[in-house]
PDB file as gemmi writes it, atoms N, CA and C in Angstrom:
CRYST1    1.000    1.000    1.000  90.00  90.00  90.00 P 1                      
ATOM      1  N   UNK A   1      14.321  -0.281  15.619  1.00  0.00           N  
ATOM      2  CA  UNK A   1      13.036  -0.846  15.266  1.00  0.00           C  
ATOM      3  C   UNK A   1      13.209  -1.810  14.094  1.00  0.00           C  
ATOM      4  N   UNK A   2      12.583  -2.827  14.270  1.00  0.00           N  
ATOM      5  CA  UNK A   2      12.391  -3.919  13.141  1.00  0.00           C  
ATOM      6  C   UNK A   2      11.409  -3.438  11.928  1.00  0.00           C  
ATOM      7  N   UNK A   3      11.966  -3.555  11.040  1.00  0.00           N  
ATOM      8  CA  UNK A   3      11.286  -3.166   9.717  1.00  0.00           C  
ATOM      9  C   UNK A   3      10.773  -4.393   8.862  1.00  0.00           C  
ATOM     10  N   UNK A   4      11.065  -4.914   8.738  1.00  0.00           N  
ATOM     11  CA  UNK A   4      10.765  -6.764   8.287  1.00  0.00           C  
ATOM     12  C   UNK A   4       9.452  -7.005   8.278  1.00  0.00           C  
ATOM     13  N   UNK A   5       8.525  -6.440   8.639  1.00  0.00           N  
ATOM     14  CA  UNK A   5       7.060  -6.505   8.993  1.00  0.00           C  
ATOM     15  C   UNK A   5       6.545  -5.573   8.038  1.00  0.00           C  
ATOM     16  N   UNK A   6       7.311  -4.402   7.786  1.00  0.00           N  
ATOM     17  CA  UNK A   6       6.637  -3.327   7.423  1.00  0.00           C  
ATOM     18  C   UNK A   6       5.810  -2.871   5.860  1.00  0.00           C  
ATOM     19  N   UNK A   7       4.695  -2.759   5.876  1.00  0.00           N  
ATOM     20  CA  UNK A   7       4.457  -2.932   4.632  1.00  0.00           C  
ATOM     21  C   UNK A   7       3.339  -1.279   4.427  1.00  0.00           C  
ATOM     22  N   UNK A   8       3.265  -1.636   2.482  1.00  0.00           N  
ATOM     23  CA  UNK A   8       2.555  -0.358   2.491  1.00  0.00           C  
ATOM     24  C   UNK A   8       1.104  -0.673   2.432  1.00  0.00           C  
ATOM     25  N   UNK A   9       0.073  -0.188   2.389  1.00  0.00           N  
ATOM     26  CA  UNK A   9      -1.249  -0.289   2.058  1.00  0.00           C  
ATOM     27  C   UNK A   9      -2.076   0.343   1.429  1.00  0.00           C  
ATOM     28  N   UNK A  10      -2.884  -0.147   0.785  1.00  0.00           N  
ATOM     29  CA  UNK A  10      -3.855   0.330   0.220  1.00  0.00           C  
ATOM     30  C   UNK A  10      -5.004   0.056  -0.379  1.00  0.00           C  
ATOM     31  N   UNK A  11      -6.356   1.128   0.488  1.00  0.00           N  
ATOM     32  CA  UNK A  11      -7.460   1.085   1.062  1.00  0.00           C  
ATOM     33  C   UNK A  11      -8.490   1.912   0.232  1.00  0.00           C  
ATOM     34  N   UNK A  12      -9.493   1.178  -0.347  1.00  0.00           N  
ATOM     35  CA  UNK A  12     -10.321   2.548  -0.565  1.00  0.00           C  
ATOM     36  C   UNK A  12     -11.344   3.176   0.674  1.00  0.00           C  
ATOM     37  N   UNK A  13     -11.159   4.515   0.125  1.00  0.00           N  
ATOM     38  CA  UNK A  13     -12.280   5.218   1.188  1.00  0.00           C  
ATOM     39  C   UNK A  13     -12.832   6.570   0.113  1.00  0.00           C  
ATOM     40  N   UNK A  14     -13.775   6.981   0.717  1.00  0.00           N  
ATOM     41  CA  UNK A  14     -15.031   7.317  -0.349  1.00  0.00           C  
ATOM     42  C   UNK A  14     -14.597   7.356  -1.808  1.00  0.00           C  
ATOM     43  N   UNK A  15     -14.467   6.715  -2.451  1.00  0.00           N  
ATOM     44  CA  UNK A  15     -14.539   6.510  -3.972  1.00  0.00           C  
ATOM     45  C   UNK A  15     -12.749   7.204  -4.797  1.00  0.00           C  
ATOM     46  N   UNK A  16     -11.853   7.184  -3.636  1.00  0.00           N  
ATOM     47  CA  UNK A  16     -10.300   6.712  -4.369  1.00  0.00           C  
ATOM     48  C   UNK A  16      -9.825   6.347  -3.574  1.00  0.00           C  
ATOM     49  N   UNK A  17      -8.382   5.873  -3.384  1.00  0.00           N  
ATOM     50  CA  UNK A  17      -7.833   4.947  -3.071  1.00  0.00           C  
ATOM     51  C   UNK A  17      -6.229   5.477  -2.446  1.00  0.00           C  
ATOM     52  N   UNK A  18      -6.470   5.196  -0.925  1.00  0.00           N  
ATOM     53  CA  UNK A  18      -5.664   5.770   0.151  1.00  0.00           C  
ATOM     54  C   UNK A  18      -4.603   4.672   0.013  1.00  0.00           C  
ATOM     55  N   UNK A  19      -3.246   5.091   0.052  1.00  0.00           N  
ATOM     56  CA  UNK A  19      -1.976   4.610   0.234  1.00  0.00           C  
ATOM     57  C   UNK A  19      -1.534   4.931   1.679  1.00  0.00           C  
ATOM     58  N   UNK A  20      -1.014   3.867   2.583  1.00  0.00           N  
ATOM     59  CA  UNK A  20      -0.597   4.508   3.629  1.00  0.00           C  
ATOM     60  C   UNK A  20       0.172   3.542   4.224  1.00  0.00           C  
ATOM     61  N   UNK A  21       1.859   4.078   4.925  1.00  0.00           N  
ATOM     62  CA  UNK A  21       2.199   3.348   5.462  1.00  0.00           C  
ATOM     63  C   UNK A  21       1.738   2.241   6.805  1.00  0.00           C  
ATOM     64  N   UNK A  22       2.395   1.893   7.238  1.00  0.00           N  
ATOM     65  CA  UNK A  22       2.234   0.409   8.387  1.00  0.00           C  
ATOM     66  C   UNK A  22       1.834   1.200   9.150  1.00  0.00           C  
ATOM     67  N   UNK A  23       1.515   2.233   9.545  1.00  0.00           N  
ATOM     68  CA  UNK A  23       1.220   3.459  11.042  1.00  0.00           C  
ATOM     69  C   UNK A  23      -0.349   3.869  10.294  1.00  0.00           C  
ATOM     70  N   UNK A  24      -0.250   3.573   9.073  1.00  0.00           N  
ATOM     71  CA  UNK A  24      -1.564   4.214   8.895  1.00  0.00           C  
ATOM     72  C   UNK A  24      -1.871   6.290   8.344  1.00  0.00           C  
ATOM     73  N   UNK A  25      -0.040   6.166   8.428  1.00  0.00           N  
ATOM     74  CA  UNK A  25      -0.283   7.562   7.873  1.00  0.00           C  
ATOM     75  C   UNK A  25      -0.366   7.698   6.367  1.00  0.00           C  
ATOM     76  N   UNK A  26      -0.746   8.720   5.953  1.00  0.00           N  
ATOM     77  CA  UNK A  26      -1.256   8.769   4.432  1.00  0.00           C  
ATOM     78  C   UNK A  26      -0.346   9.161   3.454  1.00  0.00           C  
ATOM     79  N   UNK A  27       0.009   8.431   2.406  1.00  0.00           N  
ATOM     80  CA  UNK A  27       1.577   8.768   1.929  1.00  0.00           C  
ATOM     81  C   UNK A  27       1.321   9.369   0.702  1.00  0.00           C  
ATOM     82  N   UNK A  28       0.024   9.242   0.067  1.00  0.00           N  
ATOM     83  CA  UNK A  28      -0.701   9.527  -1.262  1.00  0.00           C  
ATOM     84  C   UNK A  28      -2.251   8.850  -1.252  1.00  0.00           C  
ATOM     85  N   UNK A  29      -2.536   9.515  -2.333  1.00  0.00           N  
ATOM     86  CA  UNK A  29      -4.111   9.150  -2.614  1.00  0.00           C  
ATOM     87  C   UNK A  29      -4.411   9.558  -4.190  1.00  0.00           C  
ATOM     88  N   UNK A  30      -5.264   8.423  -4.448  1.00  0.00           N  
ATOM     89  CA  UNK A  30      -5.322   8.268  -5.980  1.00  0.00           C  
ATOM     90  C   UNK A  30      -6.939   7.936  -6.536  1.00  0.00           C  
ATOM     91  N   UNK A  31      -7.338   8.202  -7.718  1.00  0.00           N  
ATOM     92  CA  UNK A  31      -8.760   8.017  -7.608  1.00  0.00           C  
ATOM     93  C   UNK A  31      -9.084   6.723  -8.835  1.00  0.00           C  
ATOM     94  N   UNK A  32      -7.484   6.062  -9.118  1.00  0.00           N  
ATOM     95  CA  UNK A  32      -7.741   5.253  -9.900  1.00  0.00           C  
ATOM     96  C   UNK A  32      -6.922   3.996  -9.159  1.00  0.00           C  
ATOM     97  N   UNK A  33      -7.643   2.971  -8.320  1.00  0.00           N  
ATOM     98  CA  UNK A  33      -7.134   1.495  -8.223  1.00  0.00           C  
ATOM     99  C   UNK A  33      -5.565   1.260  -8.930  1.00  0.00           C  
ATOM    100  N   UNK A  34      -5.873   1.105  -9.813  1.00  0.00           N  
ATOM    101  CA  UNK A  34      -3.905   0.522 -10.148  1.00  0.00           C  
ATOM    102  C   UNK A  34      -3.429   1.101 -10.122  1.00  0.00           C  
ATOM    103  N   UNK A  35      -3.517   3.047 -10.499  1.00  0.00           N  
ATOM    104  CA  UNK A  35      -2.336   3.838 -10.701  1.00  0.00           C  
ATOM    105  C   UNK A  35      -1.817   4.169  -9.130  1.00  0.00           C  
ATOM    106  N   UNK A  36      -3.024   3.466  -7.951  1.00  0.00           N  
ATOM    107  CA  UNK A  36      -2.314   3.562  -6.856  1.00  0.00           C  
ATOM    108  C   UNK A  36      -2.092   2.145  -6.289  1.00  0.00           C  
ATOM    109  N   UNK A  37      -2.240   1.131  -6.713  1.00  0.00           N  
ATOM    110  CA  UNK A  37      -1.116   0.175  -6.879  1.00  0.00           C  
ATOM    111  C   UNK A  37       0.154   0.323  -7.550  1.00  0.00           C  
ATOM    112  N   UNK A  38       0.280   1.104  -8.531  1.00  0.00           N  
ATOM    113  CA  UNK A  38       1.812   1.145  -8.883  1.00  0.00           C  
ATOM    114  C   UNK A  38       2.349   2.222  -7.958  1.00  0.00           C  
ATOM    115  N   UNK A  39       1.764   3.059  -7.485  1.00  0.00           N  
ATOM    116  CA  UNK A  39       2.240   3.967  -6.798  1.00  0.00           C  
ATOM    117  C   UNK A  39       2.635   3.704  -5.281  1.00  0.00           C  
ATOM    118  N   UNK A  40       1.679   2.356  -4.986  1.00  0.00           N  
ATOM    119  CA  UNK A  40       2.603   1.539  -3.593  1.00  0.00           C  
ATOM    120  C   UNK A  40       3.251   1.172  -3.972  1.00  0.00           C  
ATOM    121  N   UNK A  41       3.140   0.811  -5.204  1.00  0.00           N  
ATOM    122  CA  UNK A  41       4.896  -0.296  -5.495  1.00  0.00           C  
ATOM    123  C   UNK A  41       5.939   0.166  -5.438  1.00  0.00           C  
ATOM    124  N   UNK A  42       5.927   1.670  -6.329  1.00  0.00           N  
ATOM    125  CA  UNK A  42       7.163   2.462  -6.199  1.00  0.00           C  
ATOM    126  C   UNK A  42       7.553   2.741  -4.865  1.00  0.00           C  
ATOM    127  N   UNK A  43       6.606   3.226  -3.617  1.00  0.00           N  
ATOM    128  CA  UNK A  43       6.906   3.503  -2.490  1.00  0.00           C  
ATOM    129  C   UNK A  43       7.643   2.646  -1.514  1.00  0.00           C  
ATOM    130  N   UNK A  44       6.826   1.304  -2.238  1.00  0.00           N  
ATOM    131  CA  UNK A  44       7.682  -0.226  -0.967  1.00  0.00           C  
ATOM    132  C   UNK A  44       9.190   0.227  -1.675  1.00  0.00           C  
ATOM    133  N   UNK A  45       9.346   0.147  -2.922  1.00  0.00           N  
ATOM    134  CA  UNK A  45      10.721  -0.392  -3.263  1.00  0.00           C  
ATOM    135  C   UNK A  45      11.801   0.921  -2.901  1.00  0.00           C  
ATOM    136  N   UNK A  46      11.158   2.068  -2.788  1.00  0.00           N  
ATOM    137  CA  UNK A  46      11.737   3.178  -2.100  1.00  0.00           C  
ATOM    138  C   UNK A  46      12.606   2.965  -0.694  1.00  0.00           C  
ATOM    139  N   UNK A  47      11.490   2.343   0.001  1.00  0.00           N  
ATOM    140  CA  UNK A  47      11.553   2.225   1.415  1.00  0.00           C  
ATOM    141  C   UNK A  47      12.013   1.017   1.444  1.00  0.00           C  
ATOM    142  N   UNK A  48      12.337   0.007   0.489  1.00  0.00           N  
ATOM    143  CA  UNK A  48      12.959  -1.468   0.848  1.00  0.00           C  
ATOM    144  C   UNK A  48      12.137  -2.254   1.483  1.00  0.00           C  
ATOM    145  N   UNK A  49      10.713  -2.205   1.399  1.00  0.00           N  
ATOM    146  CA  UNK A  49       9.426  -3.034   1.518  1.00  0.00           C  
ATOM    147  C   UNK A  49       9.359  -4.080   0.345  1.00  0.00           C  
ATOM    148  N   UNK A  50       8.760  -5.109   1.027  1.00  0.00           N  
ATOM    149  CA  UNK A  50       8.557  -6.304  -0.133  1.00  0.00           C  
ATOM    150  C   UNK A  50       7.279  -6.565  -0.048  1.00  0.00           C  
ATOM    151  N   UNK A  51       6.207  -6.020   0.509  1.00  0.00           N  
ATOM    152  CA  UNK A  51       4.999  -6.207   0.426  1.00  0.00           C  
ATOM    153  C   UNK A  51       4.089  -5.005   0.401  1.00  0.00           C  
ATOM    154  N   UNK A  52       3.102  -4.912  -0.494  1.00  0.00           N  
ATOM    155  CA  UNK A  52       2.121  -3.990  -0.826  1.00  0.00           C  
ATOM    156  C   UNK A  52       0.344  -5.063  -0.164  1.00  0.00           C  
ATOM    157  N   UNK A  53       0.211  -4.161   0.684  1.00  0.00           N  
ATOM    158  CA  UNK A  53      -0.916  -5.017   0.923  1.00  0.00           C  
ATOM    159  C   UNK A  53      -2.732  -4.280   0.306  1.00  0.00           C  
ATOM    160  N   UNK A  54      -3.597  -5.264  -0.165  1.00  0.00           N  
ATOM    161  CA  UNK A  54      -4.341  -4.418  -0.917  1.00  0.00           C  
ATOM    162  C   UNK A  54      -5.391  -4.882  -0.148  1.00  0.00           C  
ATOM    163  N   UNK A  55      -6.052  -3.961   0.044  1.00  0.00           N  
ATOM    164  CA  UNK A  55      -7.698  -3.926   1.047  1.00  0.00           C  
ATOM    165  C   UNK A  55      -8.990  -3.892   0.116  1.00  0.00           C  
ATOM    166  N   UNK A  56      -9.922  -4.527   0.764  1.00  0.00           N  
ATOM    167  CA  UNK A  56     -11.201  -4.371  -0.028  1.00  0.00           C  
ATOM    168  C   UNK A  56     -12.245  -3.351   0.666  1.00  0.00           C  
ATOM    169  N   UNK A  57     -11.961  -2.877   1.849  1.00  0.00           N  
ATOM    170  CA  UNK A  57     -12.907  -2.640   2.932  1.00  0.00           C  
ATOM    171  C   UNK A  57     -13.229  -3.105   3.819  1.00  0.00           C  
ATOM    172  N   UNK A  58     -13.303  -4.795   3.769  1.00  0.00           N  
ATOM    173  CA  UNK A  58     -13.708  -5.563   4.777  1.00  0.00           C  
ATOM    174  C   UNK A  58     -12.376  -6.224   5.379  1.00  0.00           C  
ATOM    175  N   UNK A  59     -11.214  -6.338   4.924  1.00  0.00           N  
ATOM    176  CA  UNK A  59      -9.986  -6.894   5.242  1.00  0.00           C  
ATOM    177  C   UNK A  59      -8.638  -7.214   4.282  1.00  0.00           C  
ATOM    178  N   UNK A  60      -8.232  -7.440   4.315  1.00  0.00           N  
ATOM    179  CA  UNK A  60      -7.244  -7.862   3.198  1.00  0.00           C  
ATOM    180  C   UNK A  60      -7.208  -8.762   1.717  1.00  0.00           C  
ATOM    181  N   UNK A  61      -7.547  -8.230   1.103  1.00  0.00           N  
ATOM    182  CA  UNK A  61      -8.090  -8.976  -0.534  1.00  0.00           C  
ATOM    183  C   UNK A  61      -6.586  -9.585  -0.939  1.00  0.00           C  
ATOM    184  N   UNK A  62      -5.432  -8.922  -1.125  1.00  0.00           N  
ATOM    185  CA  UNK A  62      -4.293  -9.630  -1.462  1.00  0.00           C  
ATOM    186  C   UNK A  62      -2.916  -8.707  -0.850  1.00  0.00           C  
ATOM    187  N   UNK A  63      -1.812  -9.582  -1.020  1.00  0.00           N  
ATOM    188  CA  UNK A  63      -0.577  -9.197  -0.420  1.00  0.00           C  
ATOM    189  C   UNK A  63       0.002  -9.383  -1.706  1.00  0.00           C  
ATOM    190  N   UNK A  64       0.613  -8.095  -2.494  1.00  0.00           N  
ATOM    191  CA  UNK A  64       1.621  -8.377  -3.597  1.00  0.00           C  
ATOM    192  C   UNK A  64       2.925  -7.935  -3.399  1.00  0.00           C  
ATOM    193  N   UNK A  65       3.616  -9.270  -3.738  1.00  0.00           N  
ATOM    194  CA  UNK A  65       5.339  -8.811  -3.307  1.00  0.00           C  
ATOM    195  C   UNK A  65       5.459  -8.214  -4.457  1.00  0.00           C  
ATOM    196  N   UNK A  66       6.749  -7.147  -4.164  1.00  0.00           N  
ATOM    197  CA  UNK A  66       7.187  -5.982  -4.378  1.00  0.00           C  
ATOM    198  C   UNK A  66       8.960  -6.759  -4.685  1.00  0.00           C  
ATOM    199  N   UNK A  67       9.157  -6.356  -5.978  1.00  0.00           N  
ATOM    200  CA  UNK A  67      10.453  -7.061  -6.363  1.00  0.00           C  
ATOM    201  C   UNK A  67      11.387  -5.709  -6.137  1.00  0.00           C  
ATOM    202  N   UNK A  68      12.494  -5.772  -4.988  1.00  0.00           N  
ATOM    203  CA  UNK A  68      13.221  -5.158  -4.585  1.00  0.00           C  
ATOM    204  C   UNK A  68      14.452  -4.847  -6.179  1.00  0.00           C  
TER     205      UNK A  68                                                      
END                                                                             
C-alpha cells in the first residue's frame, strides 16, 4: 500500500478535538485545539507523515506540514 497520501486529522466533534488517522480511526482525543495539534504532529512524525490536516466542521481549514 502507498502511504504518500497518508495523513493525520483533526476534527472537532462535540466540544474536543478528535485526532484520527486517514481511515478515520481514532488515535486520541483532546479537549484543547493545539494540545491536539501538537499531538498530530507528534503522531505524523511517528508514522513518517508530512501532513496534519486540520478541520473546521465544514471541510478542511488548513494542511500543516509536519517537519520529518
Amino acid at each position: 500500500m502507498d502511504h504518500t497520501t497518508d495523513k493525520i486529522h483533526v476534527m472537532p466533534e462535540d466540544g474536543r478535538w478528535d485526532v484520527e488517522d486517514q481511515d478515520g480511526a481514532l488515535l486520541t482525543r483532546d479537549s484543547d485545539k493545539e494540545a491536539a495539534i501538537a499531538r498530530a504532529r507528534d503522531l505524523a512524525r511517528e508514522r513518517g507523515l508530512q501532513t496534519v490536516v486540520l478541520h473546521d466542521g465544514d471541510g478542511v481549514t488548513e494542511e500543516i506540514v509536519v517537519e520529518t
